[in-house]
N, C-alpha and C positions, 0 to 999 in steps of 0.2 A: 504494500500500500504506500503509496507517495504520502510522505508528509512535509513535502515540502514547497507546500502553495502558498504565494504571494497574496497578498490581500487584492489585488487587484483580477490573478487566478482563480481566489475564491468565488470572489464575484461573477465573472464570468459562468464558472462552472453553476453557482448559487441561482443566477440568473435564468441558465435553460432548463434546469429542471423545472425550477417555478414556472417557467411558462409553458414545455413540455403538458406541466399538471393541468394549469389552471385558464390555456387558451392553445389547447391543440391543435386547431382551424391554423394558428397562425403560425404553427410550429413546424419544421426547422426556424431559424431567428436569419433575418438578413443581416448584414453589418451591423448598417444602420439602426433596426430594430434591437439588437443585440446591446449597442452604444446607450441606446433611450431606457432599458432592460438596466443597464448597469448605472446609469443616472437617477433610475428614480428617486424621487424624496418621499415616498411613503415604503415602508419596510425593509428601508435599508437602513444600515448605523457600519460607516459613519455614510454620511451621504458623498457620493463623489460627485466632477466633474470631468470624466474621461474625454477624450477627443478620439475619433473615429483611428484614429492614424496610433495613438495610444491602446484599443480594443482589439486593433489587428496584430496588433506586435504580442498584443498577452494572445491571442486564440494562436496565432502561429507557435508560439512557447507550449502550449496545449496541445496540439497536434504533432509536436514533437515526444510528447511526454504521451498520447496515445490515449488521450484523457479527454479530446473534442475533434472530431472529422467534417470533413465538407460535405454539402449536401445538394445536390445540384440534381432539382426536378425535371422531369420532360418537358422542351420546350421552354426551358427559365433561362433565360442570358444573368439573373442575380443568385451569386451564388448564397448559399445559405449553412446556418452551422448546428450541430446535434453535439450534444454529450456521447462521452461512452463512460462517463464515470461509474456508473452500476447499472445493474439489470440488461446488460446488453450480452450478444454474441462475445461482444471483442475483451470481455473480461470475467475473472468469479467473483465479484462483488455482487450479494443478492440483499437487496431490504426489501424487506416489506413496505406498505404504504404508510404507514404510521411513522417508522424509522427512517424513509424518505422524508416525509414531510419531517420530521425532527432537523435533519443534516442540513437540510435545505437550508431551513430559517438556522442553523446555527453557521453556516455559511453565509448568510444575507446578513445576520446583523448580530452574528460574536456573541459570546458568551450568556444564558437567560436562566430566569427561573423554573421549573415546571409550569407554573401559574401561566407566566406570561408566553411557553409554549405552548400552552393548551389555545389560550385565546389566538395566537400567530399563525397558526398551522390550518384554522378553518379552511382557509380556500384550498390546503392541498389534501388533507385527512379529516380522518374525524377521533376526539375522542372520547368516551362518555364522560369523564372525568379527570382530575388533576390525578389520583390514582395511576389512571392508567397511563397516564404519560409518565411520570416515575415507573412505572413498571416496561417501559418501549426503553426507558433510559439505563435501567438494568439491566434488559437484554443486551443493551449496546454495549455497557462498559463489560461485561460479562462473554465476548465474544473470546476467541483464542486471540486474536487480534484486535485491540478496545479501538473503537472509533470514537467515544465519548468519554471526559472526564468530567468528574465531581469536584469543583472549585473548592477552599476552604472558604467557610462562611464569611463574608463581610462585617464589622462589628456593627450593631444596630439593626441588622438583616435578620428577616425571618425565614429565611429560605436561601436555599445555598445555589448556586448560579453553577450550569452545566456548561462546556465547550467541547467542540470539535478538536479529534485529533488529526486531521491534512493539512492542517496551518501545522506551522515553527510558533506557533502561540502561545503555547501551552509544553509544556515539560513533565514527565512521572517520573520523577525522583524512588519511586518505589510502590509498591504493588498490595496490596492485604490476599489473603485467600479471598475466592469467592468473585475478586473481579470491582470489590468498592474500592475505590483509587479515591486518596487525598491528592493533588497536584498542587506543585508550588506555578501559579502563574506566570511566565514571563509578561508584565501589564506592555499592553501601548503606552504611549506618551502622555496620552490622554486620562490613563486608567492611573496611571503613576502620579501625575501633576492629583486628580482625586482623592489618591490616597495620600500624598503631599498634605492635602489642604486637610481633610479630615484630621490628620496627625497635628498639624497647628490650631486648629478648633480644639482640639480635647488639653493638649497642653495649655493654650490661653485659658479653658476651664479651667483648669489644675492649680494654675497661678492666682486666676481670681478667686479661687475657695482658699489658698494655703493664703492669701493675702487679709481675709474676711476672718481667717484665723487665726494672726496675728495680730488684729486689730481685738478680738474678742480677751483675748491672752492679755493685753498689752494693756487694757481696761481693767482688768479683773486686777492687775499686782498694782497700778495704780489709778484711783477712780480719779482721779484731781487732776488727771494727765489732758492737756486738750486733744481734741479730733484731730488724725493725718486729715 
């Protein structure tokens, strides 16, 4: 299994399956279409700006790696593009539709809750329940070969955020029986700069209570003392 796709690779590849699912009429994807695919600003994170000349360069990288092929109908002078990422002839990678839809949206937009995969995945699967999406996630990290890890919890999170392993995004330092993986995330920039900022909000908290309690301290040995 390639794990070594570009956030720009994911996308692409994130991109034809989503449409593959969710607008087969218009499926293979032409360039163009492919470019607008990987621009959109609703269910992607982060949202890009690719330029056509930028989408050809990532599907030709993909077509090297045996991972997206051409696709040129009868009578089409515009050529068009398919995945071979799973469920195809040209590879053994099998999901179901539920673990498709999972990969998909964790290609489209990076690491998520169960919750908020339950609600993402409408348009490609269905599931009765947050249950069973946790249970589609276990089957995955539970494979001989895990396509999905288990983030460590966020502090103040109530639910622990799942990723894709075909990105370089994500690292397993090490393994449990059974297939539940803790992973240490390599963050984005973005994800970093986050947790940067939460680390200075809870220290500036830290300071303003150790400061409220030396002011209490400072009162109590002597009352005669004015206000800082």
């Amino acid at each position: 299994m390639n794990r070594n796709l570009t956030l720009y690779e994911a996308r692409v590849i994130g991109s034809l399956i989503e449409k593959e699912i969710s607008t087969p009429d218009q499926y293979p994807l032409s360039l163009n279409a492919l470019t607008n695919a990987c621009n959109q600003k609703s269910n992607r994170d982060p949202v890009l700006e690719l330029d056509e000349a930028t989408v050809q360069q990532t599907v030709d990288g993909l077509i090297k790696k045996f991972l997206v092929n051409r696709s040129s109908g009868f009578g089409s002078r515009v050529t068009k593009y398919q995945h071979r990422f799973c469920n195809t002839e040209y590879g053994d990678l099998r999901l179901s539709e539920q673990e498709l839809g999972i990969i998909c949206e964790l290609l489209l937009r990076g690491p998520q809750t169960p919750g908020e995969l339950r609600t993402r995945t409408e348009r490609l699967c269905k599931f009765a329940d947050v249950g069973e999406v946790e249970a589609t996630l276990t089957r995955l990290m539970e494979r001989d070969e895990p396509l999905v890890v288990r983030l460590p919890r966020e502090p103040g999170k109530r639910e622990s955020r799942y990723a894709q392993l075909f990105s370089a995004e994500a690292e397993t330092p090490g393994e449990s029986k059974g297939g539940n993986t803790d992973v240490a995330l390599v963050s984005s920039d973005r994800e970093r700069l986050d947790a940067l900022e939460r680390l200075v909000d809870e220290l500036r908290q830290e300071v303003e209570e150790l400061r409220r309690k030396c002011e209490t301290l400072a009162a109590a040995v002597d009352p005669g003392a004015p206000d800082a």
